[in-house]
N, C-alpha and C positions, 0 to 999 in steps of 0.2 A: 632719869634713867631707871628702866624697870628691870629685874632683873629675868623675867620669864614674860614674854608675850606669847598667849595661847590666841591663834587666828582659827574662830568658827567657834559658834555657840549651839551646837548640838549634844547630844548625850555623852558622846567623845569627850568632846572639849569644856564643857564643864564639869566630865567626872574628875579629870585632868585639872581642875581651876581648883576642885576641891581637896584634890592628893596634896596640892601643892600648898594650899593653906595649914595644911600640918605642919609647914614652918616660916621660919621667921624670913618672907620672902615679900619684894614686891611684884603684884600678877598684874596682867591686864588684858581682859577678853577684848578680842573685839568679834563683831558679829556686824554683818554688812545688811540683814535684815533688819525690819523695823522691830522684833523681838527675838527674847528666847527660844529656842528651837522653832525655826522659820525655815527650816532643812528639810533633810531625810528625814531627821526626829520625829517629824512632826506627821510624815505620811506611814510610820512606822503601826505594826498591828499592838505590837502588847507583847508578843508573846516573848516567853521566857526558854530560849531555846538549852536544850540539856547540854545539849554536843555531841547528839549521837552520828549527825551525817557528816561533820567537815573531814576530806581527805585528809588523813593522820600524816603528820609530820607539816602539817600547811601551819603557816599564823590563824587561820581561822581555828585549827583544831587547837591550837596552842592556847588562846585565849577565851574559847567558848566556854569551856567545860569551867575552870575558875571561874569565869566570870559569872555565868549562872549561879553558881553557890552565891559569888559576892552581891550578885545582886537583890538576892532576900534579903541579904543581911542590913544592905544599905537600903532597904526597902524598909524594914523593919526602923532601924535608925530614923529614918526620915520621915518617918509618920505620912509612907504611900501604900494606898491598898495596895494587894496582890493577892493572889492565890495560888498556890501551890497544886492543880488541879493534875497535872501528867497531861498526858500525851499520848494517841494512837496513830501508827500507820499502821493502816488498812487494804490488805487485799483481797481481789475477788475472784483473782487467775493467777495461771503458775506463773508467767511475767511478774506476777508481784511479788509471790512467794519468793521469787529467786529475789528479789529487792530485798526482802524484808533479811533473807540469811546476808546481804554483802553490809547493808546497814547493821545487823547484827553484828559483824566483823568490827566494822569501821568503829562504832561503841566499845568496844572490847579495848581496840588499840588506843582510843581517846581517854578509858576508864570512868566511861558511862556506862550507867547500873540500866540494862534493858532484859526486858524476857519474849519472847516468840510467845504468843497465846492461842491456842483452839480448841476451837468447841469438844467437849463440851465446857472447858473451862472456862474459855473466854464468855458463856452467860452468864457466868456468875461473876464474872469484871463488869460487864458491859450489858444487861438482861435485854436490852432493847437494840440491841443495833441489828444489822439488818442481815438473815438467816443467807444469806448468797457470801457473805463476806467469810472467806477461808479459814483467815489467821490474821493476829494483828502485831504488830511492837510493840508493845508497852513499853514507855518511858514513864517511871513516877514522878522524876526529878523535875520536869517540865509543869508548866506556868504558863501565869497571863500577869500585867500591872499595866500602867498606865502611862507609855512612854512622854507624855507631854508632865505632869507628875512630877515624873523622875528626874527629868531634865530640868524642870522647874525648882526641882528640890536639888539637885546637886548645885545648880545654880544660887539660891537662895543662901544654901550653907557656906559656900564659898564665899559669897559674899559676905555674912555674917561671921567671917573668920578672916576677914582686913582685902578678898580681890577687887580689886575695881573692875567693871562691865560696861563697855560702851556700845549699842546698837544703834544702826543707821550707820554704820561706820565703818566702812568696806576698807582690806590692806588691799589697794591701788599697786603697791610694790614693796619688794622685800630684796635687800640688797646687804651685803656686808662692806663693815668702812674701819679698818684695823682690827681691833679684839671686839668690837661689836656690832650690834646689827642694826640697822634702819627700815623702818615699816611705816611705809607713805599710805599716809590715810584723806578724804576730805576735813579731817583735824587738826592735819597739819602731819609733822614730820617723829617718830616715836624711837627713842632711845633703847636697846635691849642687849642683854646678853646673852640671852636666849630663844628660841625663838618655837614654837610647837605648831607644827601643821595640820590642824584637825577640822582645815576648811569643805571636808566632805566631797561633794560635787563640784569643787575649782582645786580642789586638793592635790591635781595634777598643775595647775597653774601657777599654783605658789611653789611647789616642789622645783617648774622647771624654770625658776626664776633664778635658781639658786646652785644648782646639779647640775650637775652633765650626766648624772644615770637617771635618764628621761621616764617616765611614765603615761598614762593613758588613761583618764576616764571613759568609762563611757556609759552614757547614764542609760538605765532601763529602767521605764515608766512602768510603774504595776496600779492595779486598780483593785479597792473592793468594794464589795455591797454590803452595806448595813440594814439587817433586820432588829426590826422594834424587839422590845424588852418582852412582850406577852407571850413570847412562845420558847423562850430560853430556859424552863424549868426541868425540859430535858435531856439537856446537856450540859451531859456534870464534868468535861475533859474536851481539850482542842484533840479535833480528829480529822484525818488528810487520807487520802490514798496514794500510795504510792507512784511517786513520779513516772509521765509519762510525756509524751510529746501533744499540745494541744492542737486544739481543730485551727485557730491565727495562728499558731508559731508560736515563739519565744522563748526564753527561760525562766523556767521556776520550779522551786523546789515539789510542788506538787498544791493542787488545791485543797485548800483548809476551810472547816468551819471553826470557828474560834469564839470560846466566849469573852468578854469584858467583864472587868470589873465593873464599870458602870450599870451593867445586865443589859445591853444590846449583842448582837452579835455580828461577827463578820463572817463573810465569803471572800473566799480567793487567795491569791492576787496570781493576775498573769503578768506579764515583762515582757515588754518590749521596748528595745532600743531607739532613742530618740535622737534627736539632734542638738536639742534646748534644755539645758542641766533642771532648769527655774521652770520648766511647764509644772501645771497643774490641772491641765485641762482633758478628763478624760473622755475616750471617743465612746461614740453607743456600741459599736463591734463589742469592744474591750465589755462591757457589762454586759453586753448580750452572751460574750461567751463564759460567762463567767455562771449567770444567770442559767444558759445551758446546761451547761456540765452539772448543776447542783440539782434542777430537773431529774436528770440522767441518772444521777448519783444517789436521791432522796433516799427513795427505797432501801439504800444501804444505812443510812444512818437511823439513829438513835429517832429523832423527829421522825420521820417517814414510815418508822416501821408497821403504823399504825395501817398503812394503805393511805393515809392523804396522799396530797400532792403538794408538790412546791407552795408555799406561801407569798405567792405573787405579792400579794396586797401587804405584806409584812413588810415590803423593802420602804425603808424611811431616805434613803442617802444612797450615794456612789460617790468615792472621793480617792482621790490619786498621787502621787507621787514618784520621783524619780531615785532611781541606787544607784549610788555610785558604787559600780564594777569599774574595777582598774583590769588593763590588758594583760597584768601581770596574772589575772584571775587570782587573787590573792590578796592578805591584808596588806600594804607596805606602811610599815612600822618599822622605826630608827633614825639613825642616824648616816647621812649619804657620805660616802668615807670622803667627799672634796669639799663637806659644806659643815662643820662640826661647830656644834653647838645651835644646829637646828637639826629636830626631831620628827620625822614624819608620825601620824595617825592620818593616816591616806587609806583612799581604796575602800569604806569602811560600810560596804553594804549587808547585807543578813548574815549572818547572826549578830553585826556588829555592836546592835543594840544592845543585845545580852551581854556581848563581849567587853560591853562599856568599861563598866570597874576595874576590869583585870588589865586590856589596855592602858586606861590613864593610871593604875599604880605604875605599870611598866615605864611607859612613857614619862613621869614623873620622876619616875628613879634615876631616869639618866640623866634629868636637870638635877636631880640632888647628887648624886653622884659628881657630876659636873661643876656644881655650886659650891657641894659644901657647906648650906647652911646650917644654923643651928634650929633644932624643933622648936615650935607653935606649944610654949606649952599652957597657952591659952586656949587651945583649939577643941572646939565643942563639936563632936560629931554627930548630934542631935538635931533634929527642925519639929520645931511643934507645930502641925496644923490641928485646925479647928476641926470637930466632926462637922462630916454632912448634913443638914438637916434632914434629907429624906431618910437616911438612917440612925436617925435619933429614935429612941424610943417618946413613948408622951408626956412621959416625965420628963424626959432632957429639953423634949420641943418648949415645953412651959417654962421650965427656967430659964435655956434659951433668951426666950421672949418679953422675960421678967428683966434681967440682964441689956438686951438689947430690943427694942418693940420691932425694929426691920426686920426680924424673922420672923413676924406676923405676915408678909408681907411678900405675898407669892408673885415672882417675876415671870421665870419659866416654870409653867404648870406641867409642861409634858415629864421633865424631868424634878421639877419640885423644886429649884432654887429659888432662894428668898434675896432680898433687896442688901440684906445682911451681907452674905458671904459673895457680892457682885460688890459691896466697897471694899470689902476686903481684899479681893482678888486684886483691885487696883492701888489700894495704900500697902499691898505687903512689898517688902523689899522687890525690887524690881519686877515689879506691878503690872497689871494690863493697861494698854493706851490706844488700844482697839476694841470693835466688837466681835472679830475674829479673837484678839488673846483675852476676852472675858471669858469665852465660850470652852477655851481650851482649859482655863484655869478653875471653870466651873460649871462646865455641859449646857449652860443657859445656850439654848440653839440648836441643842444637840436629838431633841427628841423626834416626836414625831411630825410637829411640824415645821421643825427647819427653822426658827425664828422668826415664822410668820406672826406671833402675835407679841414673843421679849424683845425682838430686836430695837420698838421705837423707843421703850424702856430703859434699855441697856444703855441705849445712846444718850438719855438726859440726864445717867446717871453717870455715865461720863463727863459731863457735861461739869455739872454739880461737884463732879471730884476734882476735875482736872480743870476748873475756867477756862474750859473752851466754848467757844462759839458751835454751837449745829453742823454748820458746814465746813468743822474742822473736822470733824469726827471721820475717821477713815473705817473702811469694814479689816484690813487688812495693811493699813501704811501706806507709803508713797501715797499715788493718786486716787486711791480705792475709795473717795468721798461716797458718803452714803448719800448727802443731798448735794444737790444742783443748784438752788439757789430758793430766796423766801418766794411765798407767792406773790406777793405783793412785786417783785421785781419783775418773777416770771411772768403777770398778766401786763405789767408795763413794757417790755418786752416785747410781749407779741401783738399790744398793742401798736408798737411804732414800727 
């Protein structure tokens, strides 16, 4: 008998898995992917939204503005970069300007710190952005980290503070049977007293399993382009223009360039509504427009001001994801007054990422509330990770290497990770068992050439960690095998 089962292992549900390890409780994630954040999380940009646009009086507005604060804090805590960099929307016509004063409002009522800037001030914020550009928003409080990171690390702590995490392990069903609940898994059948819905994108399915106050996903696929690291030294802050309607359709809050912490950058994202919660697959349209608009756009930014042009040749990647928008347009967070002692975190598309930590204390409160437990007062809110080696200095590289020789021992050269920190990523507590979650837990893949030369790598060292076989090795879980078979079979094969 457990007494909290949190269903969905994204930033939600394991900030959630970690409120709740602050006492003396037994948890149990399950997560239907073959890893940790294998969701939205996972196609999410980084950024660390202030709370300056959600409609005031919404759950969005309610938990953005906290959460953002909480989540430096737990950023700090958990030894994940971030940056604290702010944030501009930028206009270039009175359409925007008239944006930039309703977002001003909106801020005001949220009790986000923003200021309206123009020239000539704003050159002295911004000395390069682009002389067409009116006025801008300045938000300081806004940011970038590393949403894979985060979720890895709330995860990690969580676990380090007594949760258990099952993946591969989808709730099949969720039903109540006197004072408790039952959640059908391929595991068999799980005992709870509680139950938290923070399945993201089925987050409407588990809800309506259980409720009669129905709900709606509906998922919008967004896509962005990633530019290599060489040309990010002049962009010291994510900058967007103010929302407009795009040349495809869709919704979005408006196009951004954004920097990473890793020092790549992105463009975008657009949305558009799909059919399939679980696509990944994004269309050439979607990059092309995306691709356009930043063309169109250059001139305005910081990069362009120069008179270049777009950096065609910069783009490394395009990669995609779905949000779960609920019909309610809204976060649905609580308790459904006919189903008590199950908790929704539903609905939980942008800003939700931000809104992570303020969510799961929320939502945890009302299992404790509910529960009654006594505190965790074992409970270490700390996670050490290892420095990076590319930002070691060559003192730290050398001890490093004294310490451990695998960090001689360059895997992925585009990004610099060593053979070192690729067994670590797989022996830390709920470890990679892909070469998709090696990449996520340590950018091996991630550079400029896509894993064309770490990926054979990566896989032997899978291999070696985990005694599998080659053609166990998946890129991604389930059937995503990287080989097809030895040659030796394959040329008997085509022999007969």
């Amino acid at each position: 008998m457990y007494d909290v089962i949190i269903i969905g292992a994204g930033a939600v549900g394991c900030g959630t898995a970690r409120e709740l390890s602050k006492y003396k409780l037994k948890v149990l994630v399950l997560e239907k992917g073959h890893d940790i954040c294998s969701g939205a999380s996972k196609a999410n940009s980084g950024m660390i939204h202030a709370g300056y646009d959600p409609i005031p009086g919404t759950n969005e507005a309610k938990f953005n503005a906290p959460g953002s604060r909480m989540m430096y804090e737990a950023c700090a805590q958990l030894d994940v970069p971030f940056e604290k960099s702010g944030c501009m929307v930028f206009a270039t016509d009175d359409s925007g300007l008239a944006e930039l004063d309703k977002l001003e409002g909106f801020a005001r009522q949220n009790g986000v710190h923003v200021e309206i800037v123009r020239p000539p001030e704003l050159y002295e914020l911004q000395p390069e952005i682009g002389r067409d550009v009116k006025a801008v928003l300045w938000v300081p409080d806004g940011g970038v980290t590393n949403p894979f990171t985060v979720t890895f690390a709330f995860a990690e702590n969580a676990h380090h503070n007594g949760v258990e995490f099952k993946v591969d392990c989808q709730a099949r069903d969720v039903r109540r049977k006197g004072d408790v609940w039952l959640v059908s898994t391929p595991e068999g059948e799980f005992e709870t007293r509680m139950v938290v819905n923070a399945a993201g994108l089925y987050s409407d399915k588990i809800n309506n399993m259980v409720s009669e106050k129905k709900f709606r996903i509906i998922p919008r696929f967004g896509a962005h382009v990633v530019l290599d690291r060489k040309r990010s030294a002049k962009l010291t802050t994510s900058l967007m223009e103010t929302p407009h309607d795009l040349p495809g359709g869709g919704h979005t809050k408006g196009q951004a360039i954004i920097p990473t912490v890793g020092g790549s950058m992105l463009l975008g994202c657009d949305a558009k509504e799909v059919a399939d919660p679980d696509t990944t697959e994004w269309e050439r349209p979607s990059a092309e427009q995306i691709i356009n608009y930043f063309k169109n756009a250059w001139h305005s930014l910081p990069l362009g001001s120069d008179g270049s042009e777009f950096p065609v040749d910069s783009i490394i990647a395009v990669f995609g994801g779905c949000r779960p928008h609920a019909d309610t347009n809204d976060f649905v967070i609580g308790e459904p007054k006919d189903a008590p002692g199950f908790v929704n975190a539903g609905g939980t598309e942008s800003p939700a990422f931000t809104a992570s930590p303020a969510i799961a204390e929320h939502v945890a409160g009302i299992c404790i509330d509910r529960l009654k437990p006594e505190k965790n007062e074992n409970f270490d809110p700390y996670r050490r990770a290892k420095k990076v080696f590319r930002d070691m200095t060559d003192e730290e590289k050398q001890r490093a290497i004294s310490k451990d020789p695998d960090y001689a021992k360059i895997v992925c050269r585009c990004e610099m990770v060593t053979e070192a920190e690729i067994r670590d990523a797989i022996r830390r507590p709920l470890g990679a068992r892909s070469i998709a979650a090696v990449k996520l837990r340590t950018r091996a893949g991630m550079g400029r050439c896509q894993g064309g030369f770490c990926s054979p790598r990566v896989l032997e060292i899978l291999c070696e960690e985990l005694g599998l076989d080659p053609l166990e090795v998946t890129q991604c879980g389930g059937d995503s095998r990287v080989l097809v078979s030895r040659c030796g079979q394959m040329r008997q094969e085509i022999e007969k």
